[in-house]
N, CA, C and O atoms as a printed pandas DataFrame, in Angstrom:
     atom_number atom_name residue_name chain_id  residue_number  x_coord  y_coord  z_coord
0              1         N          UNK        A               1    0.844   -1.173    0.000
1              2        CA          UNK        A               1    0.000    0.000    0.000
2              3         C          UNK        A               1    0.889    1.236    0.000
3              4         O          UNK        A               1    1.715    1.325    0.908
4              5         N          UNK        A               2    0.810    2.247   -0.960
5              6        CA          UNK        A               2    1.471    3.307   -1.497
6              7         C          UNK        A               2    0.842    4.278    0.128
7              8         O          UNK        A               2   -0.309    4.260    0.566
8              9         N          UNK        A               3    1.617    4.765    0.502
9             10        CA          UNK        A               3    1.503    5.882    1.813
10            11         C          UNK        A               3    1.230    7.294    1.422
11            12         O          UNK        A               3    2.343    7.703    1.090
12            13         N          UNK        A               4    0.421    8.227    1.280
13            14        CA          UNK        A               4    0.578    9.254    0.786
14            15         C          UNK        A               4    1.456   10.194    1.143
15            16         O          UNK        A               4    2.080    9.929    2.171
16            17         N          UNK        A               5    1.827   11.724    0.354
17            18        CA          UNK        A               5    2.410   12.690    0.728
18            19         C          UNK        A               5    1.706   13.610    1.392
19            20         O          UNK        A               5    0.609   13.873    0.898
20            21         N          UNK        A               6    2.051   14.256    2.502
21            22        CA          UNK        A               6    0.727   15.317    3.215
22            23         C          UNK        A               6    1.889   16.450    3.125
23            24         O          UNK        A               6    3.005   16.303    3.622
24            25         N          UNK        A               7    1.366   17.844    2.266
25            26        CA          UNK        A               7    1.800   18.996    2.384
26            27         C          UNK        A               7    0.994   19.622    3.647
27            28         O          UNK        A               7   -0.156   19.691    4.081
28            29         N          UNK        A               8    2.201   20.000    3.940
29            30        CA          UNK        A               8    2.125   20.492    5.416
30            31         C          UNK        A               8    1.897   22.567    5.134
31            32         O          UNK        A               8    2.274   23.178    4.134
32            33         N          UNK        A               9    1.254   23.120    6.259
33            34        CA          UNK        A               9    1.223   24.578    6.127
34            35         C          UNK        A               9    2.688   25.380    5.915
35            36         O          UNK        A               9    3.728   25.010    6.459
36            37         N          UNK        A              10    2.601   26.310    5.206
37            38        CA          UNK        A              10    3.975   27.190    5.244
38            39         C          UNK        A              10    4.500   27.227    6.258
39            40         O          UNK        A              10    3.804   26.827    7.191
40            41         N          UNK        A              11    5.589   27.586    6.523
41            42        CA          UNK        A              11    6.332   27.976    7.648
42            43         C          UNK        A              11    6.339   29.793    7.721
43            44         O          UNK        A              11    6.562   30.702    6.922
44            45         N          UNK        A              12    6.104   29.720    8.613
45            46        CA          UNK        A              12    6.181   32.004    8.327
46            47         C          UNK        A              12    7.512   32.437    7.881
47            48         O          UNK        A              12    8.562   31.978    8.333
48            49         N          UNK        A              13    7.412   33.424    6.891
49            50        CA          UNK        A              13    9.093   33.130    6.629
50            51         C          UNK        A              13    9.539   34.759    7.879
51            52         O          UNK        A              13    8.815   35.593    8.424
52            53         N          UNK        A              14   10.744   34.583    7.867
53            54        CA          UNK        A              14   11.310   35.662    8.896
54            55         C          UNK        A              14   11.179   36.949    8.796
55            56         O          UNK        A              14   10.298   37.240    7.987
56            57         N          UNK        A              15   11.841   38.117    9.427
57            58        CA          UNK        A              15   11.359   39.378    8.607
58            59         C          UNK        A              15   11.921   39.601    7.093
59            60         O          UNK        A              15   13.099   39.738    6.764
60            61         N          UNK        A              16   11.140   39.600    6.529
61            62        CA          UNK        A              16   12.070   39.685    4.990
62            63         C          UNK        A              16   12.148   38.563    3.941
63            64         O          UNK        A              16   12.274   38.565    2.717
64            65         N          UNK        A              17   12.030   37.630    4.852
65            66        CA          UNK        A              17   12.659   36.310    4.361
66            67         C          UNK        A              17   11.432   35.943    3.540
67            68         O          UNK        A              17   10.518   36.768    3.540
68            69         N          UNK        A              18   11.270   34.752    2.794
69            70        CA          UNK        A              18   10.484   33.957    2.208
70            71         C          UNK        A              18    9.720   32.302    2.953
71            72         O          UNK        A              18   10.251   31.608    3.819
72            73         N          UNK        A              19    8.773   32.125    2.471
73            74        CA          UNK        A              19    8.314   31.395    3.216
74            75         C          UNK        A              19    9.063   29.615    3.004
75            76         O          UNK        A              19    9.930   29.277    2.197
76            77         N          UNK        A              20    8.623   29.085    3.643
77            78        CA          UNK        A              20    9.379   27.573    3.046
78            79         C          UNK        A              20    7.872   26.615    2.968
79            80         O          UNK        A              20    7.002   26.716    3.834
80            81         N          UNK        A              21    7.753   25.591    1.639
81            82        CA          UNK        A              21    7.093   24.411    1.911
82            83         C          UNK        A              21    7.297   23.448    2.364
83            84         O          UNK        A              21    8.302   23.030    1.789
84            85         N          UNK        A              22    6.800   22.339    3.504
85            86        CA          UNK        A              22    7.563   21.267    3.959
86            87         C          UNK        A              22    6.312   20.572    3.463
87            88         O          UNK        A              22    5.216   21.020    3.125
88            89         N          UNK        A              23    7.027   18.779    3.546
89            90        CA          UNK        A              23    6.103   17.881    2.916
90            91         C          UNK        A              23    6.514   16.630    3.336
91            92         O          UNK        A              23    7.734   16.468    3.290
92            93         N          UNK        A              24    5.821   15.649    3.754
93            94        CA          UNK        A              24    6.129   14.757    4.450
94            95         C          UNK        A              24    6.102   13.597    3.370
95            96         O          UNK        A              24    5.353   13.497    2.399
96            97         N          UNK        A              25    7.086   12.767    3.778
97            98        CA          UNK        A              25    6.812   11.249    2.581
98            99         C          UNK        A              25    7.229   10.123    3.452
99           100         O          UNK        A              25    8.214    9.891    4.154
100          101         N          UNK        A              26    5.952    9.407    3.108
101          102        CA          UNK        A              26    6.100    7.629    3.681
102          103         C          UNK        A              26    5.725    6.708    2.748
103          104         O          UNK        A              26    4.715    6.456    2.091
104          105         N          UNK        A              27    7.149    6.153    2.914
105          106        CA          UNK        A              27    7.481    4.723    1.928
106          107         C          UNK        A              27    6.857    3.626    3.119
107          108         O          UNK        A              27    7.602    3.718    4.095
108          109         N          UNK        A              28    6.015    2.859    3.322
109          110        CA          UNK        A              28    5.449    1.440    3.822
110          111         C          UNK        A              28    6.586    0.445    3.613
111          112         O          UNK        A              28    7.285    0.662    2.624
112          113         N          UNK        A              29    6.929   -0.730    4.457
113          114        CA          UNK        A              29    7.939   -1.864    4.405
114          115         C          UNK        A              29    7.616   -2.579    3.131
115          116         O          UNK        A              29    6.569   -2.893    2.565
116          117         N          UNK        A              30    8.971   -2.730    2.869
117          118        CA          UNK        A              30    8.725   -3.509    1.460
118          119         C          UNK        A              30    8.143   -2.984    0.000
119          120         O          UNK        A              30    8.186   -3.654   -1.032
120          121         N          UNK        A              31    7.646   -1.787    0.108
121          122        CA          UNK        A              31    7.006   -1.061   -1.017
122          123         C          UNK        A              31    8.221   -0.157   -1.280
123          124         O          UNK        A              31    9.278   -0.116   -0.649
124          125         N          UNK        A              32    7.767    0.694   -2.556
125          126        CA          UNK        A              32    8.779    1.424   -3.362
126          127         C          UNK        A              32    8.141    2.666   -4.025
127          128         O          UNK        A              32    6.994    2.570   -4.462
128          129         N          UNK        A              33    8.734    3.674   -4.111
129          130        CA          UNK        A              33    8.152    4.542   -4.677
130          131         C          UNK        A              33    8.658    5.453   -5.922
131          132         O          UNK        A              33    9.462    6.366   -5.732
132          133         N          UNK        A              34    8.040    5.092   -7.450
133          134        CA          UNK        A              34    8.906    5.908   -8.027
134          135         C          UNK        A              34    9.239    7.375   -8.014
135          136         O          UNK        A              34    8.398    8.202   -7.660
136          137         N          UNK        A              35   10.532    7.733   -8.420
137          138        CA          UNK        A              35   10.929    8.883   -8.776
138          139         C          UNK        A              35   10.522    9.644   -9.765
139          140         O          UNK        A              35   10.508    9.172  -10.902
140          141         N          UNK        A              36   10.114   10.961   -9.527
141          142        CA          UNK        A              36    9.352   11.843  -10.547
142          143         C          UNK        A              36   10.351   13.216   -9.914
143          144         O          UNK        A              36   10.314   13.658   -8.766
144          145         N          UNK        A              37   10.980   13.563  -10.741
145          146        CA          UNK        A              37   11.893   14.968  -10.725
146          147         C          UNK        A              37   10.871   16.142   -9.454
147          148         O          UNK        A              37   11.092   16.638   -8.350
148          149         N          UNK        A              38    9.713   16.136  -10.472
149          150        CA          UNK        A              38    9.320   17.101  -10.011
150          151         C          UNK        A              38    8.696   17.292   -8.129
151          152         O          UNK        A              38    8.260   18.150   -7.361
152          153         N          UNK        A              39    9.011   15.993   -8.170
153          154        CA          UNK        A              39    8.318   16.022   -6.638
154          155         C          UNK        A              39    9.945   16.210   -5.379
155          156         O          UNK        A              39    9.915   16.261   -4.149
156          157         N          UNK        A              40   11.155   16.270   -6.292
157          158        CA          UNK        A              40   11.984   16.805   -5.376
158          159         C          UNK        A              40   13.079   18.173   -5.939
159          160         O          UNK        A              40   14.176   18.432   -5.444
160          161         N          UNK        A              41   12.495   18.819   -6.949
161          162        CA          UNK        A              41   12.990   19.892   -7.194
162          163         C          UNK        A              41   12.829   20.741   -6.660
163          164         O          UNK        A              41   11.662   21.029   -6.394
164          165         N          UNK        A              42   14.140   21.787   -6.120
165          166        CA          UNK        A              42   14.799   22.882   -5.302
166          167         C          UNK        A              42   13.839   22.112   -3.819
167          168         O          UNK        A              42   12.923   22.845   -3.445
168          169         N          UNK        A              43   13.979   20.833   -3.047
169          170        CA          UNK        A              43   13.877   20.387   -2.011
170          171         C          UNK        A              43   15.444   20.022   -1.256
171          172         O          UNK        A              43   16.456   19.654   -1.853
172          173         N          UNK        A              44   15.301   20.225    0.069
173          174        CA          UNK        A              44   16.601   19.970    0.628
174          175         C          UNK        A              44   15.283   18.604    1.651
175          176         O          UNK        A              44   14.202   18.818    2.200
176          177         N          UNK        A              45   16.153   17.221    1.470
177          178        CA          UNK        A              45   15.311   16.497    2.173
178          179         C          UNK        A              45   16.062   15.629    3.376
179          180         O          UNK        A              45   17.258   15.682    3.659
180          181         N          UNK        A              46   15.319   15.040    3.834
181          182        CA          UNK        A              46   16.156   14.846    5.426
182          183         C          UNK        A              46   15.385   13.427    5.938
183          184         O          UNK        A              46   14.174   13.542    6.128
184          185         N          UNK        A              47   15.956   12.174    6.162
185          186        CA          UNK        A              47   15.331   11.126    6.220
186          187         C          UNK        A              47   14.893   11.209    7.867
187          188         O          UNK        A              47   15.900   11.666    8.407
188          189         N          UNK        A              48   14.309   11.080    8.457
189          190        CA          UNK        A              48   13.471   11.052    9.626
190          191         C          UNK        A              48   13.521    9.951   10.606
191          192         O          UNK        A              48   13.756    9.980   11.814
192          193         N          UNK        A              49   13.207    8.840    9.701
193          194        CA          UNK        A              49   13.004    7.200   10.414
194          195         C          UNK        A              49   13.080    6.422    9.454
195          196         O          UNK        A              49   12.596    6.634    8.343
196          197         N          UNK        A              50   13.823    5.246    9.862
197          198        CA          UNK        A              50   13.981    4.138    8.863
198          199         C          UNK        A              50   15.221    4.366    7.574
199          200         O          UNK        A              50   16.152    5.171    7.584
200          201         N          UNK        A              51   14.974    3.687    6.851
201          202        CA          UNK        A              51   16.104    3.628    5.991
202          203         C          UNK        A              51   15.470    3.698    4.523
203          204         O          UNK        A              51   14.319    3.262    4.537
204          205         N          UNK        A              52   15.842    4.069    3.419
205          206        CA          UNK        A              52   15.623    4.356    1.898
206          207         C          UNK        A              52   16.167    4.060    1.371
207          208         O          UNK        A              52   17.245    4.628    1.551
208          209         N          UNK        A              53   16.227    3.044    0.272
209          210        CA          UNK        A              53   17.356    2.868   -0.606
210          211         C          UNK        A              53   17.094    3.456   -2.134
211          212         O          UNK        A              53   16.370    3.111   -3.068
212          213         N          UNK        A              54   17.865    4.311   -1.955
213          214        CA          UNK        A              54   17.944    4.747   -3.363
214          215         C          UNK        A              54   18.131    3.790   -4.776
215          216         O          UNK        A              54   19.006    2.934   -4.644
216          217         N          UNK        A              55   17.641    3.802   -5.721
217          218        CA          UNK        A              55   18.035    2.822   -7.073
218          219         C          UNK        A              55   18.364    4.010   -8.291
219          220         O          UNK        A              55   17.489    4.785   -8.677
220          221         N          UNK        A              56   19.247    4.013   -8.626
221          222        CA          UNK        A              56   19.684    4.759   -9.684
222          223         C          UNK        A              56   19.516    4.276  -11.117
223          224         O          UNK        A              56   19.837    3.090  -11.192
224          225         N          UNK        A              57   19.157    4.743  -12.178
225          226        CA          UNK        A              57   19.132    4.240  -13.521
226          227         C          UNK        A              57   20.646    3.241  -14.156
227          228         O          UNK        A              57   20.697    2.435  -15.086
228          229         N          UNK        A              58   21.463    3.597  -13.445
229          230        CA          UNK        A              58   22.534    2.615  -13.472
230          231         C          UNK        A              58   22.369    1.428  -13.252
231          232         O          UNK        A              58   22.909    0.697  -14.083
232          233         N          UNK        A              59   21.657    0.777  -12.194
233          234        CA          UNK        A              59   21.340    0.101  -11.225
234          235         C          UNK        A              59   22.114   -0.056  -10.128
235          236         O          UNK        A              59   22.180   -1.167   -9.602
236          237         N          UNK        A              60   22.881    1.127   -9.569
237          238        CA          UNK        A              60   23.445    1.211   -8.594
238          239         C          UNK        A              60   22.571    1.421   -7.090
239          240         O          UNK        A              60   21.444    1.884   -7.267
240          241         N          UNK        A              61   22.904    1.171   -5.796
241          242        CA          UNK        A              61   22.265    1.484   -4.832
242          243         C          UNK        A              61   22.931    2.000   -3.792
243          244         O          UNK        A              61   24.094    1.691   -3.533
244          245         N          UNK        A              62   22.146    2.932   -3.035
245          246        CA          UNK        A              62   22.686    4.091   -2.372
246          247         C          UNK        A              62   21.667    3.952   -1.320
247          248         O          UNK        A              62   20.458    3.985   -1.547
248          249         N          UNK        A              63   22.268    3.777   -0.014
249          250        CA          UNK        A              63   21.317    3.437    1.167
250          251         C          UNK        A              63   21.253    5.057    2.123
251          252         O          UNK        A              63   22.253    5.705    2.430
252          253         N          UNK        A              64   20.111    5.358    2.382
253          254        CA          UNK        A              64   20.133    6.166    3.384
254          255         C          UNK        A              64   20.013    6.426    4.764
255          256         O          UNK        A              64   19.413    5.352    4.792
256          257         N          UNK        A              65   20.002    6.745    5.748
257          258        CA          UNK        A              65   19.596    6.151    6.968
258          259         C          UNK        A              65   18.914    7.237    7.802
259          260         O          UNK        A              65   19.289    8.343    7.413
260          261         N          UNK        A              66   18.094    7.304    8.753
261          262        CA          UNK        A              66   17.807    7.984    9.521
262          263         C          UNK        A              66   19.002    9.023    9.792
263          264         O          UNK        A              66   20.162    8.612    9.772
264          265         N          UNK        A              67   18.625   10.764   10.120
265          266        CA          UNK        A              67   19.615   11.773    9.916
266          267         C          UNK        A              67   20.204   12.373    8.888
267          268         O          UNK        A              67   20.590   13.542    8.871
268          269         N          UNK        A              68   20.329   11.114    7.504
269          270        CA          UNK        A              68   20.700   11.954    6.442
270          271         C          UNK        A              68   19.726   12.761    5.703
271          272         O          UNK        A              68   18.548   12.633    5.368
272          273         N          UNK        A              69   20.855   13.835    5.543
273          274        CA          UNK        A              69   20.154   15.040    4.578
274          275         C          UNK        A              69   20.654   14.953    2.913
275          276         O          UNK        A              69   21.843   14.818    2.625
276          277         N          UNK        A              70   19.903   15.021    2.195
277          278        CA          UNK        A              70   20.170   14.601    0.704
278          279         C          UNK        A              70   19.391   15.538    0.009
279          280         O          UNK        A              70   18.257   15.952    0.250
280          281         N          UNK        A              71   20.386   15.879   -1.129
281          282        CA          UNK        A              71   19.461   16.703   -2.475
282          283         C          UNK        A              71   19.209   15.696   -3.736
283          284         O          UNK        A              71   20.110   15.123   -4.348
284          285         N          UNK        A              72   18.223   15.620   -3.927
285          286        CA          UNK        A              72   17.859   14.667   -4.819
286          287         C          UNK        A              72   17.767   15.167   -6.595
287          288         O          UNK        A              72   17.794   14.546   -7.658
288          289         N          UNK        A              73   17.662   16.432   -6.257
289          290        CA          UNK        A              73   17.199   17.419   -7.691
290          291         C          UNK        A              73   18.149   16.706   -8.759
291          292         O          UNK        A              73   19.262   16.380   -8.346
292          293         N          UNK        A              74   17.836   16.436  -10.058
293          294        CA          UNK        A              74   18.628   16.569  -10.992
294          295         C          UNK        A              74   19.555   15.014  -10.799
295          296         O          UNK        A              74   20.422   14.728  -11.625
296          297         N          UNK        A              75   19.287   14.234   -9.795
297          298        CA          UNK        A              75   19.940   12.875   -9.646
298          299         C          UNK        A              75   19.560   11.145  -10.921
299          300         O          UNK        A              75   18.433   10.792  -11.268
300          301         N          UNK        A              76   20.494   10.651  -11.200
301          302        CA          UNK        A              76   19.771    9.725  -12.087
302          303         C          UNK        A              76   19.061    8.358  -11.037
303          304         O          UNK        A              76   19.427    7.184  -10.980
304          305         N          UNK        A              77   18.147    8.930  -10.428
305          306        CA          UNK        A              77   17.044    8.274   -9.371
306          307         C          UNK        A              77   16.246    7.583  -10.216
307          308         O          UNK        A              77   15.963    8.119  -11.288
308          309         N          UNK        A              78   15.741    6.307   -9.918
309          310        CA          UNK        A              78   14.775    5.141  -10.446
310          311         C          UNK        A              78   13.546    5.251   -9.548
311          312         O          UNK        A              78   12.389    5.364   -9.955
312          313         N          UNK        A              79   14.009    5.195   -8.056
313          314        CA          UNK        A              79   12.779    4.562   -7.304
314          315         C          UNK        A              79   13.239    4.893   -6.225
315          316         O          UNK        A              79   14.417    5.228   -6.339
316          317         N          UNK        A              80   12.841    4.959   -5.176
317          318        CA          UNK        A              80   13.101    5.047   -3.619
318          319         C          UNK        A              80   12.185    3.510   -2.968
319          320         O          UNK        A              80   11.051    3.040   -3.052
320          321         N          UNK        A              81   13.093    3.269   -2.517
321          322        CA          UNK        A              81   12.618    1.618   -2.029
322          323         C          UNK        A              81   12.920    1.562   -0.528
323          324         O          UNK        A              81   13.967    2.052   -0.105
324          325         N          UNK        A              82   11.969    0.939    0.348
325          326        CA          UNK        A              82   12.316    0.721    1.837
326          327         C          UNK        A              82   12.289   -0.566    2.040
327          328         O          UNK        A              82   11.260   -1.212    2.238
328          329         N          UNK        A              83   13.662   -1.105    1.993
329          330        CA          UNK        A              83   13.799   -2.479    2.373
330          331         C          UNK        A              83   13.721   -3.151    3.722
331          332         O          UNK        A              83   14.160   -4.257    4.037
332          333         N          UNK        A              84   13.040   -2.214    4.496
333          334        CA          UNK        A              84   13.209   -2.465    6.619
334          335         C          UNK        A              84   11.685   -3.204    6.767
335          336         O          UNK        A              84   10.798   -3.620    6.022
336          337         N          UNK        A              85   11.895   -3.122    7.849
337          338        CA          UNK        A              85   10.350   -3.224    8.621
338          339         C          UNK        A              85    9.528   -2.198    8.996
339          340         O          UNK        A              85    8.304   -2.257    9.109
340          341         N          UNK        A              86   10.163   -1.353    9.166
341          342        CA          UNK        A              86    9.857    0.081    9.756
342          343         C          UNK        A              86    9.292    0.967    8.441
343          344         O          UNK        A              86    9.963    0.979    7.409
344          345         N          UNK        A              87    8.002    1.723    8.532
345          346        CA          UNK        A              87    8.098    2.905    7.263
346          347         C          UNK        A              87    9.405    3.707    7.391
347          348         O          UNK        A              87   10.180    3.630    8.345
348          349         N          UNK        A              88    9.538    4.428    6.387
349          350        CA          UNK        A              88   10.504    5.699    6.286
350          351         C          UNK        A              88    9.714    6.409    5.977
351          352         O          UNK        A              88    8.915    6.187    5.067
352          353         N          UNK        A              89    9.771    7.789    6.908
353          354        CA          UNK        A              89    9.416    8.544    6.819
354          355         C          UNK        A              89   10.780    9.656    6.522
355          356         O          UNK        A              89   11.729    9.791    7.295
356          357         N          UNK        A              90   10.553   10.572    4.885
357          358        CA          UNK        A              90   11.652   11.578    4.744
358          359         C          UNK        A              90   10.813   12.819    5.310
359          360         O          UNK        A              90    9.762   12.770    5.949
360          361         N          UNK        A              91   11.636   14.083    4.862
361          362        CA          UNK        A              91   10.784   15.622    5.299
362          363         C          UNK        A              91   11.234   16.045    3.890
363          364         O          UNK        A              91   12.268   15.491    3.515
364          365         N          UNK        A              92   10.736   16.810    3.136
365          366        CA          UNK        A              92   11.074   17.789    2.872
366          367         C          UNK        A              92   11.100   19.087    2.862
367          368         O          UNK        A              92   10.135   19.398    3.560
368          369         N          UNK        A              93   11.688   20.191    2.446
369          370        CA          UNK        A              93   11.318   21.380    3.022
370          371         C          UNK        A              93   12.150   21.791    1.187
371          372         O          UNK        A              93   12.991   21.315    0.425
372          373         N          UNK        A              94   11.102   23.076    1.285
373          374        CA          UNK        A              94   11.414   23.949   -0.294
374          375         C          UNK        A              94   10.873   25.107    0.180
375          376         O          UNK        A              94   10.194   25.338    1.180
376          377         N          UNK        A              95   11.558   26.260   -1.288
377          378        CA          UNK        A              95   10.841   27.611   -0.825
378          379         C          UNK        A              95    9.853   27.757   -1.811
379          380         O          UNK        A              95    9.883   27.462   -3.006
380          381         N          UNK        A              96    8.940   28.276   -1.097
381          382        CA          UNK        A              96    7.426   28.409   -1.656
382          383         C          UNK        A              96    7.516   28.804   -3.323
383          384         O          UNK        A              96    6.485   28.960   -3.977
């Protein structure tokens, strides 16, 4: 079962500043989710819980773990796959 994405409210941006979007993503155990550019462009993302394994069009794999922060923009990404027991939950955060 595919987990949805929940966009979360702006963040207020500071005096001056601009606001930021954050957005939550959960991969379910054993499920996978493909990669679509547009759902991590100009995002700075940050894995939360659990682990992600990245699949690259190479077929290379790139594991992530709880704490890491990753830019995904512009990457040759296939799929985001959670090989645990646990969901992964990432964050992302972008400017509005």
């Amino acid at each position: 079962m595919r987990m949805p994405i929940a966009d979360e409210p702006a963040v207020p941006p500071p005096a001056g500043g601009r606001p930021f979007r954050r957005r939550t993503v959960r991969i379910a155990p054993g499920e996978a989710r493909p990669y679509r550019p547009a759902d991590w462009h100009d995002c700075l993302v940050v894995v939360e819980s659990g682990e992600v394994l990245l699949e690259l069009d190479s077929g290379a794999r790139h594991t992530c773990r709880t704490g890491d922060i990753l830019w995904l923009a512009g990457l040759p990404v296939r799929r985001l796959v959670n090989p645990g027991s646990v969901p992964v939950v990432i964050r992302t955060v972008r400017r509005r």
